[in-house]
matplotlib code that plots the C-alpha trace (Angstrom):
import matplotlib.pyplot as plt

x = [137.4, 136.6, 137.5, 136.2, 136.7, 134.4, 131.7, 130.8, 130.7, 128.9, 126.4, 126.6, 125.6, 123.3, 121.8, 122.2, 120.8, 117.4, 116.6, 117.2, 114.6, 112.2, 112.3, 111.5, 108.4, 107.3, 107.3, 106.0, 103.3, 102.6, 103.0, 100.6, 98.1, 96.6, 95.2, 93.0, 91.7, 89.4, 87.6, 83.4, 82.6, 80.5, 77.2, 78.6, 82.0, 79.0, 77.1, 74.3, 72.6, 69.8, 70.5, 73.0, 75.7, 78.0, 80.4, 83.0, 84.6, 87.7, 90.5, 93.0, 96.3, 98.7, 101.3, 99.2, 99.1, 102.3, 102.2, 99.5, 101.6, 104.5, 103.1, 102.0, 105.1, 106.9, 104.0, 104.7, 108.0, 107.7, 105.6, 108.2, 111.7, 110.1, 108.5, 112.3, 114.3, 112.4, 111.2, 111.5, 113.7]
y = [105.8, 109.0, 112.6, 113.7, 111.1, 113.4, 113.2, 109.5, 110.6, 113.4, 110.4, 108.4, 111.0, 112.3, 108.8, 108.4, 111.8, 111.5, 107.4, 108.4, 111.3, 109.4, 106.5, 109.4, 110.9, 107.6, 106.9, 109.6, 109.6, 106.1, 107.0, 109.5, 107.2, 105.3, 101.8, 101.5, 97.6, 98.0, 101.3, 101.9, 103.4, 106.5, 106.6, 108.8, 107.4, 104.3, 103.8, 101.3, 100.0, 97.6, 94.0, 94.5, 96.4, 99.0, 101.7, 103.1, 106.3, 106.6, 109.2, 109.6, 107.6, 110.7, 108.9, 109.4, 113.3, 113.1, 111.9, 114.3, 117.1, 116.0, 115.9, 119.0, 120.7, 118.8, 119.3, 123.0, 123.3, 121.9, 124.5, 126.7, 125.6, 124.6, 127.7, 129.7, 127.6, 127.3, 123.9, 120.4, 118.6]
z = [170.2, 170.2, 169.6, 173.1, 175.7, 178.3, 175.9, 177.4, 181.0, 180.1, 178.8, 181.7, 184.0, 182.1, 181.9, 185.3, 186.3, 184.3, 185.3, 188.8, 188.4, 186.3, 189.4, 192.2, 190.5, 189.7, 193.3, 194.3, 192.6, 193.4, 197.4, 197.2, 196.2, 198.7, 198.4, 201.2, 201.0, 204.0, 203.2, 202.9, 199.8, 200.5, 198.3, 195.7, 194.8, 193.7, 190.4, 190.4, 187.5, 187.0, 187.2, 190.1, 187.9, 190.6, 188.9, 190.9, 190.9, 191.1, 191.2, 187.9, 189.4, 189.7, 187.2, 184.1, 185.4, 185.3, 181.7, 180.4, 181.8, 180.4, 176.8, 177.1, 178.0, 175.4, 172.4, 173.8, 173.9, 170.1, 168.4, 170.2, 169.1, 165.6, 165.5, 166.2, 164.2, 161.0, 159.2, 161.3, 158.7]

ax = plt.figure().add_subplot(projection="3d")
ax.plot(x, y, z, "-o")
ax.set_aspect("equal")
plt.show()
C-alpha cells in the first residue's frame, strides 16, 4: 500500500486523460482523410511507366503528421530540459 493513496487516482486519470486524447486525434485525423472508392484520377495524381506500370500520388495520411510533429516537439523539448538540467544520467 502506499504512502499517498491519491497518488493512484492521480494515475488513473492521468491514464485516462491521455488514452482518451490519443483516440480523438487519431480520429481525427483519420476523418479528415477521405477514401473516395469511386473517384477519376486526374492526369497528374498518375505516373506511367513503360510496360504498363501506373504510380500514384498520394497525400501523406495526416496520422504520420501527427507523428513527425510529435517527434519533433519531444526531440525538442529534449535538447531543452537536458540542456537546463545538466547531464541525462
Amino acid at each position: 500500500m502506499r504512502y499517498f493513496t491519491l497518488l493512484d487516482f492521480q494515475y488513473v486519470v492521468l491514464l485516462v486523460f491521455l488514452g482518451l486524447s490519443g483516440l480523438i486525434v487519431i480520429y481525427l485525423a483519420f476523418s479528415g482523410y477521405g477514401h473516395e472508392r469511386g473517384r477519376r484520377k486526374r492526369p497528374d495524381e498518375t505516373e506511367d511507366y513503360p510496360e504498363g506500370i501506373q504510380v500514384e500520388r498520394n497525400r501523406i495520411p495526416p496520422i504520420l503528421i501527427f507523428v513527425y510533429i510529435a517527434f519533433i516537439l519531444w526531440a525538442v523539448g529534449y535538447v531543452i530540459v537536458i540542456g537546463l538540467r545538466g547531464k541525462a544520467f
